[in-house]
Every structure is written in C-alpha cells, then in structure tokens.
C-alpha positions in Angstrom: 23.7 -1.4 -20.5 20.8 -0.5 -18.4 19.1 2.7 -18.5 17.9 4.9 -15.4 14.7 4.5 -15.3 15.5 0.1 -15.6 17.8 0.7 -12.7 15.5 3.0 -10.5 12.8 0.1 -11.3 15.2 -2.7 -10.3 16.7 -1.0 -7.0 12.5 -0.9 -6.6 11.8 -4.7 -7.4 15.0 -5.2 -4.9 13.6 -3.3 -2.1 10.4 -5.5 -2.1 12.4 -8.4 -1.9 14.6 -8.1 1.0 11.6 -7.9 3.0 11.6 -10.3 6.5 8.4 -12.8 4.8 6.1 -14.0 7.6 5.7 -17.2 7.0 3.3 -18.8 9.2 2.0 -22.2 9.9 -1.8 -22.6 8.7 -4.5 -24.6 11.2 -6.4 -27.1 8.7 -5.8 -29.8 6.0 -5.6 -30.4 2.7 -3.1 -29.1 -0.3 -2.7 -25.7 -1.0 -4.1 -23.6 1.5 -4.4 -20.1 2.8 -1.0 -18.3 4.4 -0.2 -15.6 6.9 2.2 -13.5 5.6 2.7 -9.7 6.3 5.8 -7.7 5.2 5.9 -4.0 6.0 9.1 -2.1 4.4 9.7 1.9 3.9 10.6 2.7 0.7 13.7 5.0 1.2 15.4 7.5 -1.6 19.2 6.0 0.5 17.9 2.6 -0.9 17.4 4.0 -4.9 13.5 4.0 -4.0 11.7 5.7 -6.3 7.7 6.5 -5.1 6.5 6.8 -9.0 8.5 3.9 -10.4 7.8 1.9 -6.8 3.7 2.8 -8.4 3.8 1.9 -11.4 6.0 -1.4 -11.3 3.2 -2.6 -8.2 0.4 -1.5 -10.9 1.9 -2.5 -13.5 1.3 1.3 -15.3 3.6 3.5 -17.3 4.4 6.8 -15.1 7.0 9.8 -15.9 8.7 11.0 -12.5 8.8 14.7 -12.7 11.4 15.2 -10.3 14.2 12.8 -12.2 12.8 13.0 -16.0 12.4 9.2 -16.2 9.7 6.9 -17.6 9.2 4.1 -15.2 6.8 1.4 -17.8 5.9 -1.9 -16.1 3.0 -2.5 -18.3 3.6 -5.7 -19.3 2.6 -7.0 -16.0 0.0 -9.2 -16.9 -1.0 -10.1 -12.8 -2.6 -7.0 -11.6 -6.1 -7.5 -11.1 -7.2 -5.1 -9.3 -5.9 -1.2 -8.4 -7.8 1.5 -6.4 -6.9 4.7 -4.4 -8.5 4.9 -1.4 -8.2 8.0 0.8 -10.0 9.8 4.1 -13.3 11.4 3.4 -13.1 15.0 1.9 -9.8 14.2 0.3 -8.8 16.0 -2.9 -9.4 15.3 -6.2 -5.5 14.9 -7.2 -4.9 12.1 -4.4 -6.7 9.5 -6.5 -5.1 10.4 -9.4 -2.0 7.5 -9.6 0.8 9.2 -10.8 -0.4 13.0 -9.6 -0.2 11.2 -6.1 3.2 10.2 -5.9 5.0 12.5 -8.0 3.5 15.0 -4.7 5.6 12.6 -3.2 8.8 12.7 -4.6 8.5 16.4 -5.4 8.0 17.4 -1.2 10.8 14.9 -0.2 13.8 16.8 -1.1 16.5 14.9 1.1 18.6 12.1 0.2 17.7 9.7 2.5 13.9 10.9 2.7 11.3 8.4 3.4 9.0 8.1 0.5 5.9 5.6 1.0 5.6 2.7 3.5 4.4 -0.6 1.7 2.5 -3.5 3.3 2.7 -6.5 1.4 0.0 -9.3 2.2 -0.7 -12.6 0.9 -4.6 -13.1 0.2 -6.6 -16.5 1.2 -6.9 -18.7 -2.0 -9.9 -20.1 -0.4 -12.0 -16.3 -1.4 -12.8 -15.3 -4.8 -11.5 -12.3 -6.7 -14.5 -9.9 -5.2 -13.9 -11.3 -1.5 -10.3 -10.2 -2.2 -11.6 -6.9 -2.7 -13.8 -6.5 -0.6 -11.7 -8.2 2.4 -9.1 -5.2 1.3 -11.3 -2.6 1.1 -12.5 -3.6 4.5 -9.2 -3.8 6.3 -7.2 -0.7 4.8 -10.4 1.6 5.2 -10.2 0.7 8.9 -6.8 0.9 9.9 -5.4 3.1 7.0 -7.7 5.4 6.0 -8.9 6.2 9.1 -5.6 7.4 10.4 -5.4 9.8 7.4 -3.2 7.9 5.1 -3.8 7.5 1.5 -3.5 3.9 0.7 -2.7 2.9 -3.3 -3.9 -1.1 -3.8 -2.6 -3.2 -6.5 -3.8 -7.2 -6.2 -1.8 -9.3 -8.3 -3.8 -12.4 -8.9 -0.9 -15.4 -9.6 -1.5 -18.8 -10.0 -1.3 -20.1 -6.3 -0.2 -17.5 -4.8 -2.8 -14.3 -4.8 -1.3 -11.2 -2.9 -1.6 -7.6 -2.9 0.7 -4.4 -2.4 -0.6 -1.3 -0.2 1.3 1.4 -1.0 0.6 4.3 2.4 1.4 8.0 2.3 3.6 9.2 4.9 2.5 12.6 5.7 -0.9 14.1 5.9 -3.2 14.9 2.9 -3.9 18.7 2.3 -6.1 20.5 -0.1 -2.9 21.3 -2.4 -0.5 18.7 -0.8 1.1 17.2 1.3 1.0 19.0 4.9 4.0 17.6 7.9 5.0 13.9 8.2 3.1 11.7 10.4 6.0 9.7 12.6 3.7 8.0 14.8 2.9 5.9 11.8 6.1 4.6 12.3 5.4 2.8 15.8 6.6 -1.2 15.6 3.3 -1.3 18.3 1.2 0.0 15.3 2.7 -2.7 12.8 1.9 -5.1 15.6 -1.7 -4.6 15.6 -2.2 -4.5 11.8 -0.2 -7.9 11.6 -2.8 -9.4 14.6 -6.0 -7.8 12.5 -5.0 -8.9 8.8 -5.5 -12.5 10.6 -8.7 -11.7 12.5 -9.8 -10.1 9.3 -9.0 -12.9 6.9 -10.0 -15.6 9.2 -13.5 -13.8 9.5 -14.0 -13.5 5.8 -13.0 -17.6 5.5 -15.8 -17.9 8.2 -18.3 -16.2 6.1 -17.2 -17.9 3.1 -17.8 -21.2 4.9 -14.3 -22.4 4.7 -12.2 -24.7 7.3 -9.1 -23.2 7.1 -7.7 -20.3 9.4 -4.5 -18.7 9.8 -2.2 -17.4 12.7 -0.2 -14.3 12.8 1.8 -15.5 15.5 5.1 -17.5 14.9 5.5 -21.0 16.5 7.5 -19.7 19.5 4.3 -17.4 20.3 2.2 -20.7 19.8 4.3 -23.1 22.5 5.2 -24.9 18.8 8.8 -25.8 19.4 9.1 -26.1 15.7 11.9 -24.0 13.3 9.3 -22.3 10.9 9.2 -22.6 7.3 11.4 -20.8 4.9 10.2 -18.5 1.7 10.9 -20.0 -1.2 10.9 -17.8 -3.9 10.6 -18.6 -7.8 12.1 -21.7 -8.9 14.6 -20.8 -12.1 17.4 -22.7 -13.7 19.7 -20.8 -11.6 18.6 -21.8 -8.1 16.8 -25.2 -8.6 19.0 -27.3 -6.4 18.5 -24.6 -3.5 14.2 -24.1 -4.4 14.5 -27.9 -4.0 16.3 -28.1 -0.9 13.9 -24.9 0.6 11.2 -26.9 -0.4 12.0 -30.0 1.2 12.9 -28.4 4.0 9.7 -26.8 4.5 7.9 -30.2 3.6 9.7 -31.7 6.5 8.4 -28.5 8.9 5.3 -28.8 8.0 5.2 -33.1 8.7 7.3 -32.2 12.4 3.7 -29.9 12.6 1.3 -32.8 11.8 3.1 -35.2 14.3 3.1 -32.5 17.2 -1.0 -32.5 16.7 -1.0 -36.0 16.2 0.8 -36.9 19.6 -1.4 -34.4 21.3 -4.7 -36.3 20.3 -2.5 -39.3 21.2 -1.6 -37.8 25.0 -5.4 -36.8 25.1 -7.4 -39.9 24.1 -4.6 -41.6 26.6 -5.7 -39.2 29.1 -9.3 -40.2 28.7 -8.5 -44.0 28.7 -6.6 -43.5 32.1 -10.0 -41.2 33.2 -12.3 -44.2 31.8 -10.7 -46.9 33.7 -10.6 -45.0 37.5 -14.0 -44.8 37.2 -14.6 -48.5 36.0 -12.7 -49.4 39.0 -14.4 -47.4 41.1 -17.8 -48.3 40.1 -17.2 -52.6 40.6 -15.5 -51.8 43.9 -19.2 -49.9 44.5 -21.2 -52.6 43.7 -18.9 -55.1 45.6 -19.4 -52.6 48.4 -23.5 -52.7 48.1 -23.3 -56.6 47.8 -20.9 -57.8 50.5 -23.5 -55.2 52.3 -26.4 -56.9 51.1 -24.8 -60.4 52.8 -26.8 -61.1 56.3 -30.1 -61.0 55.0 -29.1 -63.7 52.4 -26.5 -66.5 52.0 -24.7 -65.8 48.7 -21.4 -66.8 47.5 -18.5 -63.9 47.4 -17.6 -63.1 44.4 -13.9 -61.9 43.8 -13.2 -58.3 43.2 -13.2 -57.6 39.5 -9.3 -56.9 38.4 -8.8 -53.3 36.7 -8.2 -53.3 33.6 -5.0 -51.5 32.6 -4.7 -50.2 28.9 -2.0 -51.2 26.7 -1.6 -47.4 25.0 0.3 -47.2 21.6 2.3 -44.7 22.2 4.4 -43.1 18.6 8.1 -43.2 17.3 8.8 -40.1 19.7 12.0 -38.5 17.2 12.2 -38.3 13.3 15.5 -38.7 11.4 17.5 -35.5 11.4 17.7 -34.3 7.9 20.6 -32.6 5.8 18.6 -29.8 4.1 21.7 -28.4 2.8 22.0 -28.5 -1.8 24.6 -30.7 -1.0 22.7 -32.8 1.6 19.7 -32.9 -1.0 21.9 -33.7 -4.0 23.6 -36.6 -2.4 20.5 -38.5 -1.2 19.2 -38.3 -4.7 22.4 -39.8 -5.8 21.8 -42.7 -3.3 18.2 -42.6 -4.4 16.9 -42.3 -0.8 14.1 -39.9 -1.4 12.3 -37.7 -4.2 12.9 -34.3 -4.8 10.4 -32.8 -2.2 9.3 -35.9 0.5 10.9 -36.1 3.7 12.1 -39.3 4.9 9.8 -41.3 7.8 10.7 -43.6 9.8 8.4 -46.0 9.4 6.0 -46.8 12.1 4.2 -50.1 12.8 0.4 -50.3 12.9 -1.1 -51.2 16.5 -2.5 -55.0 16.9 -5.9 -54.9 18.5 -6.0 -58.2 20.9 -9.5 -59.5 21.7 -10.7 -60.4 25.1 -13.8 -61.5 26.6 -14.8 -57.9 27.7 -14.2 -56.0 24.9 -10.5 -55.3 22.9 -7.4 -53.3 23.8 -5.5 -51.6 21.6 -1.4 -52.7 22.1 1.8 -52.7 20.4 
C-alpha cells in the first residue's frame, strides 16, 4: 500500500502530465531536432498538489512539508542537471532557500482549493549545449518572471533526446518575512500568450548565435495557413502501451512527411511560376527583334523569317493526395500482419521520376 507522502508525490507527477503539450512543427532538416513546446499548469491543493513535494520531485531533492508532516524524497532522480532560485533584486535571504520557499507556500495557503505555484514546462533546443541551456534560461525567466516580481525555482532535466526544464513561479508577492497578497493578473491567458511567442523568439535567437539552421514556431499549423492535423505527444514507450507508442509514432511520422510535401509542392508552384515568367518574356523579346527587322526591310532586301514559336513548358507537376492511413493499434497491427509497412514508416505512393526530352534549343523537363 502506498504511503502519503508516495501518493502526494504521484497526484504531483499526474498533475504534470495532463498538461495540453504544444507540439509544434520545426522549420529545417535533418533527424532529431529542436521542438516548440510550452505547457503552463497551476498546481492546485483540489488536484492533491503539494508545492514542497511538487519541488522536490522537479529537483529531484528530499524535502519535509511542514504543514502535512510528510517527507517527499525524489532523490534518485538521476536527470537534473541544473537547479537555481532566481528572484527580484533585494529579495530575502529565505526565498532562495528550496524548501524554506515553498513550505511559505503551503503554510500561507490555508484553503482547500488554494492555488499553490504555477509551473511552465519547456522543452530546450538539443542543438545548445548544457551552459546555453542555462544561460538561454537565465535569460528568459529573468525577463519575463523576475521582473514581474515572481520567484522562479529552475530544475533542467538533461535526458537523452529530449532536454527540458521545469519553472516552478510564486503566485503572490515576495515580502521581507513572506509572502504579501496574491498577484491575479499573473493569471491573464494574454500574459501566457506572450511568454509562449518569446520562448520561440528567445530560443530561435540563441540557435542564431550558436550558428545552427534550425528554428522553431510557437504557432500551431492553423496559425501558419498549414492545413495539416499536428503531431501527437508520445510519451514513454513501456510494455504496457507499445502498440499505441507505435501507432502515435507513426502517426506523427506520417504528419511530419504531409509537412515535407506541402513545402515541396510550394517550390514546385514557385519554380512553375518562374518558368511561366521566363517564357513571356522569351516571347516577348523574338517578337521584338522580329519587330526591329521586318522594320529594318526597305533599306535592304532580306528574306522574312517566320516568327519563332513559344515555347510551352511541359511542368511535372506531383501525385497531389497521399493514401489515407489507419493510425488506429488496430489499423497498425493489421498492416504488420499483411506486412505492408514497418513499425514507424508511412506508406508512399510511389511517384515516377520526370523524363528530361532533348531538343535543339535546350531540354524540357516532362512526364
């Protein structure tokens, strides 16, 4: 049977996960790449929050709660990287001590449904290195935290592939013994608008400066004109829920090819666009110099020459629709069975390569 404190600590983990994940779609190539994602969630005593064990499971610490009696001990977290307290200038000693903080916390909230800490959860650009993680924190919380007067608790939990790090925010403001009232303007879904927007800005300026490619988008695809369904979060893979990690994963294979395509008919519609552009102004230019010669005619004999013909482009134009997919367990089991795909590729439809057929002017490209 499970103890309190496990319990308080699991209602905790739970919380976190039943965040809405922004998933959103990265601009660039290659295989593993930076993500946007930004989850914001208020860690609520209704919900079995707990602000000391919500600390020390995201810092992977052992803290008593005061107010309850319980030991909350997540040390054998072996992620966390990195932890720091960082709080407006002139701010008490006791705000950067961990578990001094947010047993204030839980000691001033006395209701049952009280509002503890609000928690911003943020995935970091695997591009950067450990201390441009840092310092790309430290930059962004400093500006639109700290200087509103929150006290902001960092833990960064370095995992293989997918770095990410938990901001823990005070809800009230800081005082010389305490806490003083609670700040509800913090709780404007404009203000989580414009942190979303500059944790892009901020990550895309640190990839800049770290002279990588890739950049990221806060926006989802129906903000981007991308009539696309966006990807899914797939969690950890287990024994338990392999056939559905599989079929989340496939599905978000097949998202991200549907993504590809879109760009790829765009520089398609462009370079078409360009041809159409380049062979007006052919035509134009021989119906010039036919002009200037058939001018030219009754100071000298010559013999007429006939109008060049335009040429017209044969453009290869793309398969315009993919298959529809079953991404359903059952969809994904029962093409394995008929051994149409692999476990994560999405089936093409094959398309066939363009001939090139040579003239006397030059080539064009048909089907």
């Amino acid at each position: 049977m499970k103890t309190a404190a496990a319990r308080a600590c699991a209602a905790n983990r739970g919380h976190t996960q039943r965040h809405r994940h922004d998933l959103c779609l990265i601009v660039g190539k290659g295989g593993t790449m930076a993500i946007f994602h930004f989850a914001v969630q208020v860690i609520t005593r209704s919900d079995g929050g707990n602000a000391v064990a919500a600390a020390a499971y995201r810092a992977g610490m052992r803290f008593s709660c005061a107010r309850t009696g319980l030991v909350f001990n997540s040390t054998r977290k072996r992620e966390v990287a990195y932890r720091a307290i960082l709080a407006p200038h002139g701010a008490a000693a006791w705000v950067f001590d961990r578990p001094q903080l947010w047993n204030q916390v839980e000691a001033i909230e006395t209701r049952a449904n009280s509002q503890l800490a609000r928690e911003v959860e943020v995935a970091l650009p695997i591009e950067l290195t450990h201390a441009q993680h840092i310092a790309l924190l430290h930059g962004y919380v400093n500006e639109h935290f700290v200087s509103l007067g929150m006290v902001a608790d960092i833990a960064l939990h370095a995992k293989t592939g997918n770095p990410h790090a938990h901001i823990m925010l005070t809800l009230r403001d800081v005082e010389a013994e305490g806490f003083g009232g609670k700040r509800r303007d913090w709780n404007s879904p404009a203000l989580v608008t414009r942190w979303r927007e500059a944790w892009a800005t901020a990550c895309n300026v640190a990839l800049e400066s770290a002279g990588s490619v890739e950049r990221i988008d806060h926006r989802s695809n129906l903000g981007r004109g991308i009539d696309l369904p966006a990807t899914v979060h797939q969690g950890r893979r287990t024994h338990a829920n392999a056939e559905a990690w599989n079929a989340r994963a496939e599905y978000n294979a097949w998202v991200q090819t549907q993504v590809e395509l879109t760009k790829v008919r765009a520089d398609v519609a462009r370079v078409q666009s360009q041809l159409v552009d380049l062979t007006s102004t052919i035509t134009e230019a021989l119906a010039e110099r036919d002009a200037k010669r058939a001018g030219s005619a009754s100071s000298a004999t010559i013999v007429p020459t006939a109008p060049a013909t335009p040429i017209t482009p044969r453009i290869w134009t793309p398969a315009s629709d993919v298959l529809t997919r079953d991404f359903s367990v059952a969809g994904v089991i029962a093409r394995r069975s008929s051994g149409a795909c692999g476990p994560t590729s999405p089936i093409h439809r094959s398309t066939p390569q363009p001939e090139v057929s040579h003239v006397s002017d030059g080539f064009i490209q048909g089907d």
